[in-house]
MDTraj code that builds the backbone (N, CA, C; nanometers):
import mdtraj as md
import numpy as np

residues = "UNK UNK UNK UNK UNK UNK UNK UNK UNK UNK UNK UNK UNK UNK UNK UNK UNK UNK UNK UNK UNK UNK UNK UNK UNK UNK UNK UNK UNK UNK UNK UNK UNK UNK UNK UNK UNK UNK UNK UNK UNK UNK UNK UNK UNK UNK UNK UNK UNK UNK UNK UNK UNK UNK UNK UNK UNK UNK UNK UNK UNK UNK UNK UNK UNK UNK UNK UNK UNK UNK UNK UNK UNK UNK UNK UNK UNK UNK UNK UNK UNK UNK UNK UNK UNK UNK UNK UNK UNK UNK UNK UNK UNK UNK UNK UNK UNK UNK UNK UNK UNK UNK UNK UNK UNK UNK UNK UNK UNK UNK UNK UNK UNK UNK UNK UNK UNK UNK UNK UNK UNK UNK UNK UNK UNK UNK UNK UNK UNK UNK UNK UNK UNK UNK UNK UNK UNK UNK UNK UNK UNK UNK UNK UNK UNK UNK UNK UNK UNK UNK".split()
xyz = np.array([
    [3.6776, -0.7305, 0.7272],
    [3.6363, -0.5913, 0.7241],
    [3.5001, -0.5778, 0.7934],
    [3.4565, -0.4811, 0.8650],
    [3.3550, -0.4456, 0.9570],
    [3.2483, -0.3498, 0.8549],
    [3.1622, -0.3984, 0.8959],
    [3.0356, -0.3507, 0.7710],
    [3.0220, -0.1970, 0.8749],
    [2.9649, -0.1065, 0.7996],
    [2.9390, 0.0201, 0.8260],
    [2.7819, 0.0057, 0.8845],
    [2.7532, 0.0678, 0.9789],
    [2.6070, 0.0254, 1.0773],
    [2.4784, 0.1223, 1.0094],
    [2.3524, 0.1083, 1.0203],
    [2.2683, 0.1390, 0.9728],
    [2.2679, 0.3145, 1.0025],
    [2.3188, 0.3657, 1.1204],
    [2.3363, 0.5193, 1.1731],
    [2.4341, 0.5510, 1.0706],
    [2.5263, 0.4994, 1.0362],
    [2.6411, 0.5474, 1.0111],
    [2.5805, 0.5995, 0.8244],
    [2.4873, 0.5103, 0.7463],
    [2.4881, 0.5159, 0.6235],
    [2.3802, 0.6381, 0.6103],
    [2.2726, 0.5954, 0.7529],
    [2.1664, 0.7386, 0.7727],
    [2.2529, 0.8773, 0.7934],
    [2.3301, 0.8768, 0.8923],
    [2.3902, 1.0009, 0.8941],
    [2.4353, 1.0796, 0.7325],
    [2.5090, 1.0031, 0.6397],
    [2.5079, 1.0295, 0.5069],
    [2.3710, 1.1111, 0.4623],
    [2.2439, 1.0099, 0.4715],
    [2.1270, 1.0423, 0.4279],
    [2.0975, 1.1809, 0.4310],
    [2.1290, 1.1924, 0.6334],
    [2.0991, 1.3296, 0.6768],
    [2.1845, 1.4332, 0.5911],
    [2.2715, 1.4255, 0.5913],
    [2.3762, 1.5144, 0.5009],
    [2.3235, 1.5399, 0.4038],
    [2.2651, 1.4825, 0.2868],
    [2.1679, 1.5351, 0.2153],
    [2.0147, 1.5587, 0.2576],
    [1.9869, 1.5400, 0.3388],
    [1.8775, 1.6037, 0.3766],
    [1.8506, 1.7514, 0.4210],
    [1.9931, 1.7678, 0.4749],
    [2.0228, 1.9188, 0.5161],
    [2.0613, 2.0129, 0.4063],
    [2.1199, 1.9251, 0.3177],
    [2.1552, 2.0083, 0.1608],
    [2.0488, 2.0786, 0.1435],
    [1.9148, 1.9564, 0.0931],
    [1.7719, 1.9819, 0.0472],
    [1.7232, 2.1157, 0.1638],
    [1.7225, 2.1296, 0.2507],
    [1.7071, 2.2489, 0.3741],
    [1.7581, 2.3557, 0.3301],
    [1.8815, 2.3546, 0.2935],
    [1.9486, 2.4472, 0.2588],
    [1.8895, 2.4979, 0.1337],
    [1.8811, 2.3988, 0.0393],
    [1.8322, 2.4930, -0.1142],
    [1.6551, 2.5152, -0.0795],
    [1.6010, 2.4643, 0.0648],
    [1.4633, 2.5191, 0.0196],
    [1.4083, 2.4174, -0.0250],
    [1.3916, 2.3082, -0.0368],
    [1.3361, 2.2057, -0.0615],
    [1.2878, 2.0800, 0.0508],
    [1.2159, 2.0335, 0.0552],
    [1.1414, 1.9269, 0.1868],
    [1.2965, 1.8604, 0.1843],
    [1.3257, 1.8814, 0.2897],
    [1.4479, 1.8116, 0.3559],
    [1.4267, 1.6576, 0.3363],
    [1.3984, 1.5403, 0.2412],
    [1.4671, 1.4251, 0.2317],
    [1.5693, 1.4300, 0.1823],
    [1.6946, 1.3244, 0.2438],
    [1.7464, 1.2797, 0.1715],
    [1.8022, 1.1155, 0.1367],
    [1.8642, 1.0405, 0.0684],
    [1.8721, 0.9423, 0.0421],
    [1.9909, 0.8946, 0.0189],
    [2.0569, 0.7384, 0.0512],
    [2.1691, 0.7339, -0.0118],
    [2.1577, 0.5816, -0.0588],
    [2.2428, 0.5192, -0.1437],
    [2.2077, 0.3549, -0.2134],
    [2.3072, 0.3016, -0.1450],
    [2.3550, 0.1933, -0.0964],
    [2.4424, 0.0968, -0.0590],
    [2.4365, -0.0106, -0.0935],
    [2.5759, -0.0700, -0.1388],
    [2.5727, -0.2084, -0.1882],
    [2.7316, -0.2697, -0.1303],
    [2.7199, -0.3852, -0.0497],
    [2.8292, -0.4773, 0.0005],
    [2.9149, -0.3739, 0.0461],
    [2.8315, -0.2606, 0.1295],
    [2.8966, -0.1860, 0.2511],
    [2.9639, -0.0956, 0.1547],
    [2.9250, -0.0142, 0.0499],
    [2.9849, 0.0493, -0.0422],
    [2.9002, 0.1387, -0.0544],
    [2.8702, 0.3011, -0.0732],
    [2.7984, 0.3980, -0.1545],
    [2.8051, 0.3793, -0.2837],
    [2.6727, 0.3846, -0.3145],
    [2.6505, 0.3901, -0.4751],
    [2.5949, 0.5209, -0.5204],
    [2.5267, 0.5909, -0.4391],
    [2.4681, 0.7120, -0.4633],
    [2.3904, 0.7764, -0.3813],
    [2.4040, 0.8903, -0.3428],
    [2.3040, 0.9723, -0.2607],
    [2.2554, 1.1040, -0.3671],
    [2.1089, 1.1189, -0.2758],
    [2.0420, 1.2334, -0.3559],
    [1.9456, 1.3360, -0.2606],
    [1.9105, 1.4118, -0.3105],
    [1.7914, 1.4419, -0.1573],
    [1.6332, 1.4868, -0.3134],
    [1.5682, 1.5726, -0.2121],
    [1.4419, 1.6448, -0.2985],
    [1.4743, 1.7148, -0.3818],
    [1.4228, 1.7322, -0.5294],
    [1.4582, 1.8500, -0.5486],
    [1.3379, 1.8762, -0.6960],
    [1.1951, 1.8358, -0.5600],
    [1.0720, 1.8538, -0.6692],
    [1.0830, 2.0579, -0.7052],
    [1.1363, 2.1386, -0.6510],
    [1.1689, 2.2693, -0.6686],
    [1.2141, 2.3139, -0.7866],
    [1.3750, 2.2595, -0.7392],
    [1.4545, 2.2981, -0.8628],
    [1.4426, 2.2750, -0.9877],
    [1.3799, 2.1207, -0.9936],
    [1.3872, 2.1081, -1.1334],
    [1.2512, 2.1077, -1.1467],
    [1.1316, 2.2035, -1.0855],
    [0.9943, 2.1946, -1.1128],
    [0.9068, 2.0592, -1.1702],
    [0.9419, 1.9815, -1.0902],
    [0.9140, 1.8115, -1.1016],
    [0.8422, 1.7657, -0.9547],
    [0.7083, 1.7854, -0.9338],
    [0.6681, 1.7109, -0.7742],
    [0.6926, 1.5972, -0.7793],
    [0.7591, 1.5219, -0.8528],
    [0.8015, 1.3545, -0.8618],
    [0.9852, 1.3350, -0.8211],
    [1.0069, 1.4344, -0.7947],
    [1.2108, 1.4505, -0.8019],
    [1.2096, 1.4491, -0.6510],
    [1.1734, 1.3358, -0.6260],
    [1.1752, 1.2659, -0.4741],
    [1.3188, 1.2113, -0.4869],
    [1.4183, 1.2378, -0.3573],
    [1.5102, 1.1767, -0.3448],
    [1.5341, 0.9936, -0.4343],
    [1.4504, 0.9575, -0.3927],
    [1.4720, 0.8114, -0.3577],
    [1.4382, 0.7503, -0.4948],
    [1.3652, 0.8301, -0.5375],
    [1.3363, 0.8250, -0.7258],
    [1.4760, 0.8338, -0.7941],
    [1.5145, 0.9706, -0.7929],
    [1.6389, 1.0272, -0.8733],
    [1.7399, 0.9226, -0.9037],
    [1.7678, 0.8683, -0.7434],
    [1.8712, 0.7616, -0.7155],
    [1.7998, 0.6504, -0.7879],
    [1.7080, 0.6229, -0.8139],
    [1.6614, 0.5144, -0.8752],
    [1.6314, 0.4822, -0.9904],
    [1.6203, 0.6377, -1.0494],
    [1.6521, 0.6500, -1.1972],
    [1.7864, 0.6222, -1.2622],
    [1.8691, 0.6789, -1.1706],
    [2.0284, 0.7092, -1.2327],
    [2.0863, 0.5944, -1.2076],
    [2.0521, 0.4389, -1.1273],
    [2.1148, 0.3366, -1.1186],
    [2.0248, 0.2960, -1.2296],
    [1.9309, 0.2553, -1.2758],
    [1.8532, 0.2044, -1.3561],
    [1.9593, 0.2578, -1.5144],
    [1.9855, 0.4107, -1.5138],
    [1.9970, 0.4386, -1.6734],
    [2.1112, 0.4117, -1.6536],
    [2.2074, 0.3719, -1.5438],
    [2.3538, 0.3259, -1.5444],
    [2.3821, 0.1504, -1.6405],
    [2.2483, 0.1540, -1.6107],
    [2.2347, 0.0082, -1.6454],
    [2.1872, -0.1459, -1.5228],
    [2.1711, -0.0578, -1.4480],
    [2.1256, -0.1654, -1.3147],
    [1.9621, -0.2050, -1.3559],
    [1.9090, -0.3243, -1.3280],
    [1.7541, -0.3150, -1.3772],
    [1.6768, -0.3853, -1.2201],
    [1.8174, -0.4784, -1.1373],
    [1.7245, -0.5331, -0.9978],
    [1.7678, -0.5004, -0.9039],
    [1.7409, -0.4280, -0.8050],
    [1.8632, -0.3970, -0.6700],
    [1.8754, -0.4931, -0.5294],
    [1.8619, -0.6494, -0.5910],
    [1.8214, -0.7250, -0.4387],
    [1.9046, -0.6990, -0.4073],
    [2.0255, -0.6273, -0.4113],
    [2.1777, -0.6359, -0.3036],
    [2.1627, -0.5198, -0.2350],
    [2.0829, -0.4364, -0.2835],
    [2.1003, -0.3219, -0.2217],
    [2.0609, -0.3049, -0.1052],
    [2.0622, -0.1479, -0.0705],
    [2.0075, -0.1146, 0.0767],
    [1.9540, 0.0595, 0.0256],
    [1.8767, 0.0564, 0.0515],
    [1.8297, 0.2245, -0.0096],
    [1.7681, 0.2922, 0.1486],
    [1.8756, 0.4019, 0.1837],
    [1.8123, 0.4563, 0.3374],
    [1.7795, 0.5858, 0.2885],
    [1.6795, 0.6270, 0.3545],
    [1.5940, 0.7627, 0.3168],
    [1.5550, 0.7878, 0.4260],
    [1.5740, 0.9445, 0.5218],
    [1.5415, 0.9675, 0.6283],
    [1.3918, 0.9706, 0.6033],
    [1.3100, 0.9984, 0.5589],
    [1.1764, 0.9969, 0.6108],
    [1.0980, 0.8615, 0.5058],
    [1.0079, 0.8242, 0.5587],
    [0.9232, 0.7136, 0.5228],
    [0.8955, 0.7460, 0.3481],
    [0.9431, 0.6198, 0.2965],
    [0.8604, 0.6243, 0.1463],
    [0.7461, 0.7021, 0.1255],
    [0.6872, 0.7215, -0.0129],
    [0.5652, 0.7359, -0.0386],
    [0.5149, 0.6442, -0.0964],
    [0.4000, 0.6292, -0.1710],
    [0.3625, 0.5414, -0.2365],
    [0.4534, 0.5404, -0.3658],
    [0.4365, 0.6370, -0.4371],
    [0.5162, 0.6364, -0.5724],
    [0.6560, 0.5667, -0.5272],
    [0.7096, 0.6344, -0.4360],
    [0.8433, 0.5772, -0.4426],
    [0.8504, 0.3920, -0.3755],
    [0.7609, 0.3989, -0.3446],
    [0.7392, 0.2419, -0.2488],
    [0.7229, 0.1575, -0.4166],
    [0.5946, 0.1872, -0.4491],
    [0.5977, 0.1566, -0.6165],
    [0.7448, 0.0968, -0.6396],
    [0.8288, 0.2375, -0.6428],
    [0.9695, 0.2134, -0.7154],
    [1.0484, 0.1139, -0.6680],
    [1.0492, 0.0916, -0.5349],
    [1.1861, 0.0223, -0.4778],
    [1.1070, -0.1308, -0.4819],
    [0.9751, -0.1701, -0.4811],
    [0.8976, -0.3214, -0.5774],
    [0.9223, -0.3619, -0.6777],
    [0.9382, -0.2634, -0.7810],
    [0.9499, -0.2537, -0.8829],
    [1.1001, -0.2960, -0.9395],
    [1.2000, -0.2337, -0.8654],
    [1.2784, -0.2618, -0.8754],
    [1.3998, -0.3254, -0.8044],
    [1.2825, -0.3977, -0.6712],
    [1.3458, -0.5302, -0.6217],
    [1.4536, -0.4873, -0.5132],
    [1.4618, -0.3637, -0.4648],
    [1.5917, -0.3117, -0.3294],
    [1.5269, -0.4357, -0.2468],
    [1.6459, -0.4457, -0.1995],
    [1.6690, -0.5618, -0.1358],
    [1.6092, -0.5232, 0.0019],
    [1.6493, -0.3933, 0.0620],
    [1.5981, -0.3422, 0.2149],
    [1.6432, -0.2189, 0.1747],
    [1.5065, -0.1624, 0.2615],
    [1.4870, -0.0425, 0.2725],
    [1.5067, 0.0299, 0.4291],
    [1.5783, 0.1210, 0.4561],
    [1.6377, 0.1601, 0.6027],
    [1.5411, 0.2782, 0.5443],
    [1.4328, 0.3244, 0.6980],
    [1.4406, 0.5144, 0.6567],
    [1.4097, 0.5295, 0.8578],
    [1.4087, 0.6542, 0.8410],
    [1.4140, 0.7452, 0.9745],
    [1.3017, 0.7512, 1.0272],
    [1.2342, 0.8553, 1.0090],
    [1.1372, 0.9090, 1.0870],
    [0.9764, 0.8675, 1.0234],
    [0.8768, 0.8445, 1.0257],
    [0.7766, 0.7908, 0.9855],
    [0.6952, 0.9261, 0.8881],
    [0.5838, 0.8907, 0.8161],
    [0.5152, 1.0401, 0.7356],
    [0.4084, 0.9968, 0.7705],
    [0.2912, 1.0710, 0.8594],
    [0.1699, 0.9966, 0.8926],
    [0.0805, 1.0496, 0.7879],
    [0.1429, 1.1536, 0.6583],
    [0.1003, 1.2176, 0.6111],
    [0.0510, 1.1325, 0.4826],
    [0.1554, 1.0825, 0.3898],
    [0.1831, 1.0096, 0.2545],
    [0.2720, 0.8810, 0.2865],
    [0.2926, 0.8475, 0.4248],
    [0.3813, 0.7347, 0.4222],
    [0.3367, 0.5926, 0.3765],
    [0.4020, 0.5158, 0.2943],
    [0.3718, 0.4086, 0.2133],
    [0.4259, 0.2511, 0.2631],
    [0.4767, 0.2851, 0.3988],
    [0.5573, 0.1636, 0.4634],
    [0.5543, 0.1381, 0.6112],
    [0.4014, 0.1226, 0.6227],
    [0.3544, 0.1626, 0.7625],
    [0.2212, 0.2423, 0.8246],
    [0.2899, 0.3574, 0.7975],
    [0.2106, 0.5102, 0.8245],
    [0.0776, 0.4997, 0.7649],
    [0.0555, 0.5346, 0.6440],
    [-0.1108, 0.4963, 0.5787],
    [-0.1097, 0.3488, 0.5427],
    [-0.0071, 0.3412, 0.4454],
    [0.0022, 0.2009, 0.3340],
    [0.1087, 0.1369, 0.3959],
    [0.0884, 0.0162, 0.3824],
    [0.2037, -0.0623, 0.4166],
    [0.2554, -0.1613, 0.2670],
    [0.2646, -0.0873, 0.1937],
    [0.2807, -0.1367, 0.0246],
    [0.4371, -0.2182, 0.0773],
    [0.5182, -0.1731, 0.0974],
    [0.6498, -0.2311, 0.1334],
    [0.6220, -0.4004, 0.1633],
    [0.5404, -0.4281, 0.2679],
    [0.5107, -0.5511, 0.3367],
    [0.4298, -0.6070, 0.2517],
    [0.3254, -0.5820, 0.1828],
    [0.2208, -0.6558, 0.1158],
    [0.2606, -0.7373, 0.0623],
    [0.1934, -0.8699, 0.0971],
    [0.2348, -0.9571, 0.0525],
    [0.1389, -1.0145, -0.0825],
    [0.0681, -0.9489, -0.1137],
    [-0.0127, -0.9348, -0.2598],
    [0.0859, -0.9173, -0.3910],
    [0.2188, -0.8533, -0.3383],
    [0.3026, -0.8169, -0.4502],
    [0.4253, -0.8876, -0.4436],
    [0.4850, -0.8920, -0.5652],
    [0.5606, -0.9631, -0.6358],
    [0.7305, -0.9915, -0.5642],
    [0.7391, -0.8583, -0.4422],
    [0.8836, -0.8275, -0.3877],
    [0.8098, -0.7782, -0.2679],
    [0.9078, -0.8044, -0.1640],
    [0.8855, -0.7221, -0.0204],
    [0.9967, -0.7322, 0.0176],
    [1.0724, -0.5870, 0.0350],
    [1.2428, -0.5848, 0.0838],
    [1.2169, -0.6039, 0.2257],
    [1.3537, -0.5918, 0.2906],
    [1.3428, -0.6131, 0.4149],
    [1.3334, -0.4761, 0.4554],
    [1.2521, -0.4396, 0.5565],
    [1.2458, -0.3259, 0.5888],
    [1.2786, -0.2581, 0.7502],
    [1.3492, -0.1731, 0.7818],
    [1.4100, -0.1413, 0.9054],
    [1.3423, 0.0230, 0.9093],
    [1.2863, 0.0671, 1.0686],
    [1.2539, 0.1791, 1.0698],
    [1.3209, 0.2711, 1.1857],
    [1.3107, 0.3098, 1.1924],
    [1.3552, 0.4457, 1.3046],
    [1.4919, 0.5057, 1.3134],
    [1.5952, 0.4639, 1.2304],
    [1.6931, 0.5079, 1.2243],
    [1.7161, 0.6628, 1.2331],
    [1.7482, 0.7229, 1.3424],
    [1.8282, 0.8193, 1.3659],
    [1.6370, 0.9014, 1.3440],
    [1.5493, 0.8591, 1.3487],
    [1.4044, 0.9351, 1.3845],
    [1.4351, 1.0517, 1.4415],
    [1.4499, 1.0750, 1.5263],
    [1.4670, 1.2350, 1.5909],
    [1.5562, 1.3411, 1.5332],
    [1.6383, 1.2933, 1.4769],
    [1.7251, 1.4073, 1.3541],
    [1.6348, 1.4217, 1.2702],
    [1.6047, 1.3190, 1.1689],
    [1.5255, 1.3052, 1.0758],
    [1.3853, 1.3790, 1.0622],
    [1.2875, 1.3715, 1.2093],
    [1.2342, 1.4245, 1.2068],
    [1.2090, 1.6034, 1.2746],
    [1.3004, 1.6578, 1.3283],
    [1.3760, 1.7616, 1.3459],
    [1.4179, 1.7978, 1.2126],
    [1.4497, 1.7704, 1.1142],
    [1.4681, 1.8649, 0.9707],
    [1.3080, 1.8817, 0.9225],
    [1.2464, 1.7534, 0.8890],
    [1.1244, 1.8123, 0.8341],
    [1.0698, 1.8969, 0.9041],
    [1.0381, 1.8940, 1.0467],
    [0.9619, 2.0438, 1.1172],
    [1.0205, 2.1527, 1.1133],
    [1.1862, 2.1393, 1.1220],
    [1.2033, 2.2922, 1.0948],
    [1.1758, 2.3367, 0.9365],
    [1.1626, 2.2735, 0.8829],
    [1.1145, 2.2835, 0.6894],
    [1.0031, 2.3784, 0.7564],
    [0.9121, 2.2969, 0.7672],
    [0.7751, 2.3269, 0.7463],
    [0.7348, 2.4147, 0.8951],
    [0.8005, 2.4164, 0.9977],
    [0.8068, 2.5512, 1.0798],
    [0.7737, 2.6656, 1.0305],
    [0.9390, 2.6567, 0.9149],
    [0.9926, 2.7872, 0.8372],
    [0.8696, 2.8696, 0.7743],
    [0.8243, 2.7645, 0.7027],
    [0.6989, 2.7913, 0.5970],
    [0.5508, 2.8566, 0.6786],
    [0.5300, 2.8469, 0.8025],
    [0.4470, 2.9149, 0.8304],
    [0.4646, 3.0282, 0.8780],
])
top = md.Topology()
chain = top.add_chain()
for i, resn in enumerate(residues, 1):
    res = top.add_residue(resn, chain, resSeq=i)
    for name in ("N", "CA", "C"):
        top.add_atom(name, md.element.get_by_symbol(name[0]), res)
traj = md.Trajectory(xyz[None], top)
């Protein structure tokens, strides 16, 4: 069987990223993969549920955790735009194996951009990390977000 390619699991991502667009919320979105399988996608939705912490990449990381998951080295967690710190925190914490995201955040980004928390080798886990996937979609939703808004 032919593993599904890093575009192919981002394009998913995007799909919820455009959701999050749609309801009005910072267009991330996220999806989990394990042995070429979906486990879960999510996007933003610090809005809806009046939570500035209901970061895509959290949610998904809550809801495998209360499923009963506690380490994700198998995983693959792709998120069109660059971690933050909090969420960089999360995916250390809880050991994702590699992290795929899109477009970079020169703003809050935690894997590169400001912080390179992902790589540090001060800490306990460093997934493997892949960047630019499908960048120009990715970053084409957040500007039209924040276009909108001015």
């Amino acid at each position: 069987m032919t593993s599904k390619s890093d575009e192919f699991w981002m394009n998913i991502a995007l799909e919820q990223a455009r959701q999050a667009l749609a309801e009005d919320e910072v267009p991330v979105g996220a999806v989990l993969v394990s042995k070429d399988k979906l486990i879960l996608s999510n996007h933003n939705r610090t809005r809806q549920l009046n939570d500035p912490l209901a970061h895509a990449e959290k949610l998904i990381i809550e809801k495998i955790i209360s499923d009963g998951e506690k380490y994700l080295f198998d995983h693959t967690l792709y998120v069109t735009v660059e971690p933050c710190l909090m969420c960089a925190g999360m995916i250390i914490w809880t050991r994702v194996g590699r992290i795929v995201y899109g477009c970079s955040d020169p703003k809050s980004g935690a894997a590169g951009s400001i912080y390179n928390t992902l790589l540090d080798r001060n800490l306990n886990h460093n997934p493997e990390l892949v960047t630019g996937i499908l960048a120009t979609e990715c970053r084409n939703l957040m500007q039209e977000f924040f276009h909108s808004k001015r």
